[in-house]
Every structure is written in structure tokens, then in C-alpha cells.
LODO-786058 format. One record per residue: residue in three letters; x negated, y, z negated of N, C-alpha, C in turn. Coordinates in steps of 0.02 Angstrom, whole numbers, padded with zeros to 5 digits, always signed. Layout:
% residues N
ALAXYZXYZXYZ...
This chain:
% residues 68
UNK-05657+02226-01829-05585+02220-01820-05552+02288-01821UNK-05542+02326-01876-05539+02386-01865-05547+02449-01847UNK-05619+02433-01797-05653+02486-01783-05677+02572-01800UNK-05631+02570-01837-05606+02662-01892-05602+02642-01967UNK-05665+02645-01990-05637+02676-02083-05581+02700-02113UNK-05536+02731-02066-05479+02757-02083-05425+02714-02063UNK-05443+02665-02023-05388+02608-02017-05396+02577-02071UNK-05464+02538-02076-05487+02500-02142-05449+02532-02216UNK-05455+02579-02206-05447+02586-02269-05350+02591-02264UNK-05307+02620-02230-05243+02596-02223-05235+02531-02236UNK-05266+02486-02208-05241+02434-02221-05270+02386-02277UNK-05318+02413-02319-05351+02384-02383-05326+02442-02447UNK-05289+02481-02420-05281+02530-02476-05333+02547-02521UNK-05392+02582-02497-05461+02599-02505-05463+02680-02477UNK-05514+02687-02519-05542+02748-02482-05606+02754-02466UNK-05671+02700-02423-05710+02708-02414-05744+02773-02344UNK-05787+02780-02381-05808+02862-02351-05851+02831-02244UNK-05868+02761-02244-05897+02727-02214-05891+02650-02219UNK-05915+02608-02170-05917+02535-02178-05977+02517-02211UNK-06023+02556-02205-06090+02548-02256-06074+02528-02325UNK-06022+02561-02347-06011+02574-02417-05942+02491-02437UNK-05950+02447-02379-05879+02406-02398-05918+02355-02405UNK-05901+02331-02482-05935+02257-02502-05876+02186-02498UNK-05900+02152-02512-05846+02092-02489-05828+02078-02559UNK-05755+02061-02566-05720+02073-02636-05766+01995-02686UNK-05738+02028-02737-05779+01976-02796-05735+01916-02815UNK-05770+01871-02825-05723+01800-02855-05688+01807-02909UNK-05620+01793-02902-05595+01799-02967-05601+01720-03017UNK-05565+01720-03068-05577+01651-03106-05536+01589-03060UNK-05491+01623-03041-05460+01566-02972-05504+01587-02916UNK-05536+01559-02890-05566+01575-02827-05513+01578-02759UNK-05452+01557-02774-05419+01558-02709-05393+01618-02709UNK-05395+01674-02793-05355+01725-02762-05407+01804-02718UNK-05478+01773-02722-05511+01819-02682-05483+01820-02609UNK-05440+01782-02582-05432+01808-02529-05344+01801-02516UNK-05329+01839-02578-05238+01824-02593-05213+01905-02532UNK-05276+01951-02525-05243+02000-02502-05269+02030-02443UNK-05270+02092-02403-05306+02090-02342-05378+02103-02329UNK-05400+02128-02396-05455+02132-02395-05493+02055-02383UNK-05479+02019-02433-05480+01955-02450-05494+01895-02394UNK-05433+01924-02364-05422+01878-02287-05461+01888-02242UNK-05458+01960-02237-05511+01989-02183-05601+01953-02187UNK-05594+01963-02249-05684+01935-02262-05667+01848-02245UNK-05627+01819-02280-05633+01769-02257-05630+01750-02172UNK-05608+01791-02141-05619+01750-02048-05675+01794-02035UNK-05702+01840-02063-05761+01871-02030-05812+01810-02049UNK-05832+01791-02116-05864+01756-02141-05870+01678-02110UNK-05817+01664-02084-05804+01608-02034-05831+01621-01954UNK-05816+01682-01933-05832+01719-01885-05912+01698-01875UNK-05929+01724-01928-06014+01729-01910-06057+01652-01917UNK-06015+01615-01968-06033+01540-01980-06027+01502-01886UNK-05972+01502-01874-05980+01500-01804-06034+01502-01754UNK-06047+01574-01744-06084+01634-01708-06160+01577-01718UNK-06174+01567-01801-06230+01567-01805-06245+01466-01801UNK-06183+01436-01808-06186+01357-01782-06198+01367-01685UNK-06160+01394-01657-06157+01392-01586-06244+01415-01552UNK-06261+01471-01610-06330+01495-01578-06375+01427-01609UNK-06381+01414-01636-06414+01353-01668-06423+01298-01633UNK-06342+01278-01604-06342+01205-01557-06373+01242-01468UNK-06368+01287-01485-06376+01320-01401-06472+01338-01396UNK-06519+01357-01460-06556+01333-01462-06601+01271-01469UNK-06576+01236-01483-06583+01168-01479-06568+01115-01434UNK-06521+01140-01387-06519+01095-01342-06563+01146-01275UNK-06589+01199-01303-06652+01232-01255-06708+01197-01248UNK-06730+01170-01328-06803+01139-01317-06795+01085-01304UNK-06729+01021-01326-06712+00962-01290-06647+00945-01270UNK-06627+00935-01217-06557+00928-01194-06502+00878-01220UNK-06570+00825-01245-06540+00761-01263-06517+00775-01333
């Protein structure tokens, strides 16, 4: 999404040196407020993102070996 570390980090108010170095935020005792902020949010549609990615490749292999 942000393509630049230096966007990322504007808009997570971070200072990571790289994306290597960006972990996905930790659960708090409310679990709804891990994604109260942009960091938060962001992981959550990436995380959806890839759940997707990896249902669509799944049904798209599977209807390779049978159509039915």
C-alpha cells in the first residue's frame, strides 16, 4: 500500500529503518482495539487481502484437477 518506508512510517507514526523490520501490532486485552488505529487497520485488510489471494488460488486449483 505504501510503497516507501517513509510514507509508512508518516502515516503509522513509526520510525522503521525498512519493511523487514514491521511486525503486525499485538493484541491488546480488548482485541478490537488492535486495529483501533492505522497501523491496526492496515494489517487488518492486508490480512484479509491475502486470506482472499490464498481462498481464490485454492478454488482455482481445484477446479484444475476437477471442474465439477
Amino acid at each position: 500500500k505504501y510503497k516507501k518506508i517513509a510514507r509508512l512510517n508518516v502515516q503509522w507514526q513509526t520510525e522503521y529503518g525498512s519493511f523487514d523490520n514491521v511486525l503486525p501490532p499485538v493484541a491488546q486485552k480488548n482485541l478490537t482495539q488492535t486495529f483501533w488505529d492505522q497501523s491496526g487497520r492496515d494489517w487488518y485488510l492486508f490480512r484479509h487481502a491475502m486470506l482472499k489471494l490464498f481462498i481464490d488460488q485454492t478454488t482455482e486449483t481445484i477446479k484444475g484437477v476437477n471442474a465439477t
